[in-house]
C-alpha positions in Angstrom: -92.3 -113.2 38.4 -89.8 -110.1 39.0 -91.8 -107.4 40.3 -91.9 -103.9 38.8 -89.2 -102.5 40.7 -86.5 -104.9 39.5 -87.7 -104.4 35.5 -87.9 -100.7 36.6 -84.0 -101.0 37.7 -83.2 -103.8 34.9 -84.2 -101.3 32.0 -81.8 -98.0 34.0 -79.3 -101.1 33.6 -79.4 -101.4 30.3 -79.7 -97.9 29.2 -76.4 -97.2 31.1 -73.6 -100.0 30.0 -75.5 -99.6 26.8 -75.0 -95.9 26.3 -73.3 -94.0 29.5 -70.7 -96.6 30.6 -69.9 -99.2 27.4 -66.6 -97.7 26.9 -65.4 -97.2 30.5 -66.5 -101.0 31.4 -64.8 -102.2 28.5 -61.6 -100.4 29.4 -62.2 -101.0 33.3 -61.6 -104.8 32.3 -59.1 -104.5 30.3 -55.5 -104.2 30.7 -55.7 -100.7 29.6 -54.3 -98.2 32.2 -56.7 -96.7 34.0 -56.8 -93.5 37.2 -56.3 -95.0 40.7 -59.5 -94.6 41.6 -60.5 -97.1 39.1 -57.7 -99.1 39.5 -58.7 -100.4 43.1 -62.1 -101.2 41.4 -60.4 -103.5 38.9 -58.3 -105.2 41.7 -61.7 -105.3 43.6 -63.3 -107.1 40.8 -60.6 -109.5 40.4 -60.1 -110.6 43.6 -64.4 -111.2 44.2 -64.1 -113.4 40.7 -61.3 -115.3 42.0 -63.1 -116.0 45.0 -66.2 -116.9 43.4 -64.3 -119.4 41.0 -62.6 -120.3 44.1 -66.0 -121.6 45.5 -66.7 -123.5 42.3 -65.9 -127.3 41.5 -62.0 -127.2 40.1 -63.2 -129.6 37.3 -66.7 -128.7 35.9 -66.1 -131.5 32.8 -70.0 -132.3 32.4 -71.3 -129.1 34.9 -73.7 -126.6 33.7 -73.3 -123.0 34.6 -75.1 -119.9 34.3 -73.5 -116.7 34.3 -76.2 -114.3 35.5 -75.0 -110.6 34.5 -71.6 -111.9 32.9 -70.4 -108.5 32.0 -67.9 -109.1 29.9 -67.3 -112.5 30.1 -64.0 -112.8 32.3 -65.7 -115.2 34.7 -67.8 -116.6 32.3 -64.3 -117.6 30.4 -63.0 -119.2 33.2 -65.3 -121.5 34.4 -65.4 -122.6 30.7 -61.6 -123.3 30.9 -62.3 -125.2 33.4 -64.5 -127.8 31.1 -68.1 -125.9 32.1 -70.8 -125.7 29.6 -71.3 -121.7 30.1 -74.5 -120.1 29.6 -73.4 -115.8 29.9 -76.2 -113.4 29.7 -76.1 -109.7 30.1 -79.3 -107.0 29.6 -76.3 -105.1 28.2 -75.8 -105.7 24.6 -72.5 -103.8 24.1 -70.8 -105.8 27.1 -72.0 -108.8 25.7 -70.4 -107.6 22.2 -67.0 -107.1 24.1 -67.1 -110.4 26.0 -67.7 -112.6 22.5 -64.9 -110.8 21.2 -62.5 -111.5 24.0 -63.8 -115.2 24.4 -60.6 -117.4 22.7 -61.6 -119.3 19.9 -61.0 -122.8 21.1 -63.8 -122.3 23.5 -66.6 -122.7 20.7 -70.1 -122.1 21.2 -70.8 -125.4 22.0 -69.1 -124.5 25.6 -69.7 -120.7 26.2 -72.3 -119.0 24.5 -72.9 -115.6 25.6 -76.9 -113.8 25.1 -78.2 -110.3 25.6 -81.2 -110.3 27.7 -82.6 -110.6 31.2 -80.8 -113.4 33.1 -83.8 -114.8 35.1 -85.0 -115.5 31.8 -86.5 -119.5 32.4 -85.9 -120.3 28.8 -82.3 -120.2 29.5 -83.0 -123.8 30.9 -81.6 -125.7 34.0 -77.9 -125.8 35.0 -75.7 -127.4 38.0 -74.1 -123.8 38.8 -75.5 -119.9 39.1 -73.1 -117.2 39.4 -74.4 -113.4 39.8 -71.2 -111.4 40.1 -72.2 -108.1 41.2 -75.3 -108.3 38.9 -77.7 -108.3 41.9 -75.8 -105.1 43.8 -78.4 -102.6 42.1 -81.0 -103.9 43.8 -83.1 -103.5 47.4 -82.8 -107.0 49.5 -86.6 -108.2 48.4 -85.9 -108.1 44.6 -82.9 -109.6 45.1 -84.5 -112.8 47.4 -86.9 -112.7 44.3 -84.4 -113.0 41.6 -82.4 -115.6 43.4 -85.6 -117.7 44.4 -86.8 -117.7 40.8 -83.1 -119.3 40.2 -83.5 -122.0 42.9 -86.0 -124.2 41.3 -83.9 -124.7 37.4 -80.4 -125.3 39.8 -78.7 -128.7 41.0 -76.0 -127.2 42.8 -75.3 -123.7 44.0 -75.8 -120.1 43.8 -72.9 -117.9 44.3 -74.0 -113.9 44.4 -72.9 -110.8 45.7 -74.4 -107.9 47.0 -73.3 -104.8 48.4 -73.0 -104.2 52.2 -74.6 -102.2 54.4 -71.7 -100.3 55.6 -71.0 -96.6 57.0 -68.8 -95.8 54.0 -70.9 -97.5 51.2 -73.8 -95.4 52.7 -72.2 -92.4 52.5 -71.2 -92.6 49.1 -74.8 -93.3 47.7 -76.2 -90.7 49.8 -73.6 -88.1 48.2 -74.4 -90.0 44.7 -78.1 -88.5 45.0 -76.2 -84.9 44.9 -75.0 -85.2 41.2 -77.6 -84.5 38.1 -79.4 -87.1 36.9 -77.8 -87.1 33.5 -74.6 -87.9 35.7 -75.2 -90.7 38.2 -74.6 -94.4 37.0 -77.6 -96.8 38.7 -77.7 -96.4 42.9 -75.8 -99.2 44.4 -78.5 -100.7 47.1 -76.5 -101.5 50.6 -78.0 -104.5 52.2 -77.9 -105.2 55.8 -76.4 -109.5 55.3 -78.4 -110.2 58.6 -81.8 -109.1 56.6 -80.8 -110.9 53.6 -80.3 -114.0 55.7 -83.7 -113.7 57.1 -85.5 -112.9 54.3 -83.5 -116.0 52.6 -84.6 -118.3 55.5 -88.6 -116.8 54.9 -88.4 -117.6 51.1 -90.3 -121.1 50.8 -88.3 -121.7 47.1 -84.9 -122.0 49.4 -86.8 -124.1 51.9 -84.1 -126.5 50.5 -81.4 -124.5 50.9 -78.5 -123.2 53.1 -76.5 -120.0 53.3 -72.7 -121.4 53.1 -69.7 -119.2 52.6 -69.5 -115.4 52.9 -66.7 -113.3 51.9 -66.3 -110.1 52.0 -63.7 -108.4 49.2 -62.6 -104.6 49.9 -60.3 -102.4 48.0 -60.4 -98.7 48.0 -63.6 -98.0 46.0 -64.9 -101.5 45.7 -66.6 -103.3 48.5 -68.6 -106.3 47.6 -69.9 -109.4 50.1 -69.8 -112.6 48.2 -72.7 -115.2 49.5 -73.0 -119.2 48.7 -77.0 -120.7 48.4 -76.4 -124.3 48.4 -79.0 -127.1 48.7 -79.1 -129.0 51.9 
């Protein structure tokens, strides 16, 4: 069951891609121009998708996938271009709106369907394949063993997630984002030490199971994200 700091953080979530930051997300993965700043976010962003695509099956005919916090929906598109049944949820209902707009037609619903709503949700059934592209990256490293191990039991395959790295500059820049006003700051990015995460990983009993495989770290001017593979032994 998530505990009450990750609903805590789930509903600051969804109160700001639903009302503070629709617009600037929607535009941020676009094609619209954007300032520089932003600009190595979005080359950021692309570059940790393409590796986590890179570290799915290149033919998913017949795989199951679960797009935990898809945002909207670039990823989500992909692996469903690739023949994967796509499951897509987001807490955020107007990135959801954006990403079933952008989805191309041929696609259908019986091969990506996108949902608003919480993406640890159980009723969103069993697939071969979680992704949780920088969906997890709010979060303190216990909430986010939780979320992952509450994944493990309804997954085949793998789980692909990212969180954010426990680095000089990152903390820096969340210690200077506790300066701004309240009505001003977007939801604290939570740096994670990837040795503690591995531990706590190897203490979990649902990943008893499981093994840490690749890691990969993507960096680019504002962005810094470390992507991390769960696969069963």
């Amino acid at each position: 069951m998530p505990s009450t700091a990750y609903l805590t953080r789930r509903q600051s979530l969804e109160t700001y891609f639903n009302r503070t930051a629709a617009k600037t997300w929607e535009q941020l993965t676009s094609d619209a121009p954007v300032s520089k700043i932003r600009q190595t976010v979005r080359e950021g962003r692309d570059r940790m998708r393409d590796t986590l695509l890179s570290w799915l099956p290149a033919d998913m005919d017949g795989k199951s996938l679960l797009d935990a916090g898809c945002g909207t929906g670039a990823l989500a598109v992909a692996a469903a271009l690739r023949g994967a049944d796509v499951t897509a949820v987001d807490v955020a209902e107007s990135l959801v709106k954006v990403a079933a707009d952008r989805a191309p037609a041929m696609l259908g619903p019986g091969r990506l369907r996108f949902l608003v709503g919480d993406m640890l949700d159980p009723s969103h059934g069993a697939f071969d394949h979680a992704v949780a592209m920088d969906s997890l990256i709010h979060y303190k490293s216990a909430d986010i063993v939780r979320a992952l191990a509450s994944l493990a039991p309804r997954l085949r395959g793998s789980i692909l997630f990212t969180f954010a790295p426990r680095t000089p500059a990152l903390t820096a820049m969340h210690a200077v984002g506790q300066l701004f006003p309240r009505s001003d700051r977007s939801p604290a990015i939570e740096p994670v030490s990837e040795a503690a995460l591995r531990r706590a990983i190897a203490e979990e009993p649902a990943f008893a199971a499981w093994r840490v495989g690749r890691v990969a770290r993507v960096q680019s001017g504002f962005y810094t994200s470390t992507a991390m593979e769960l696969c069963r032994r």
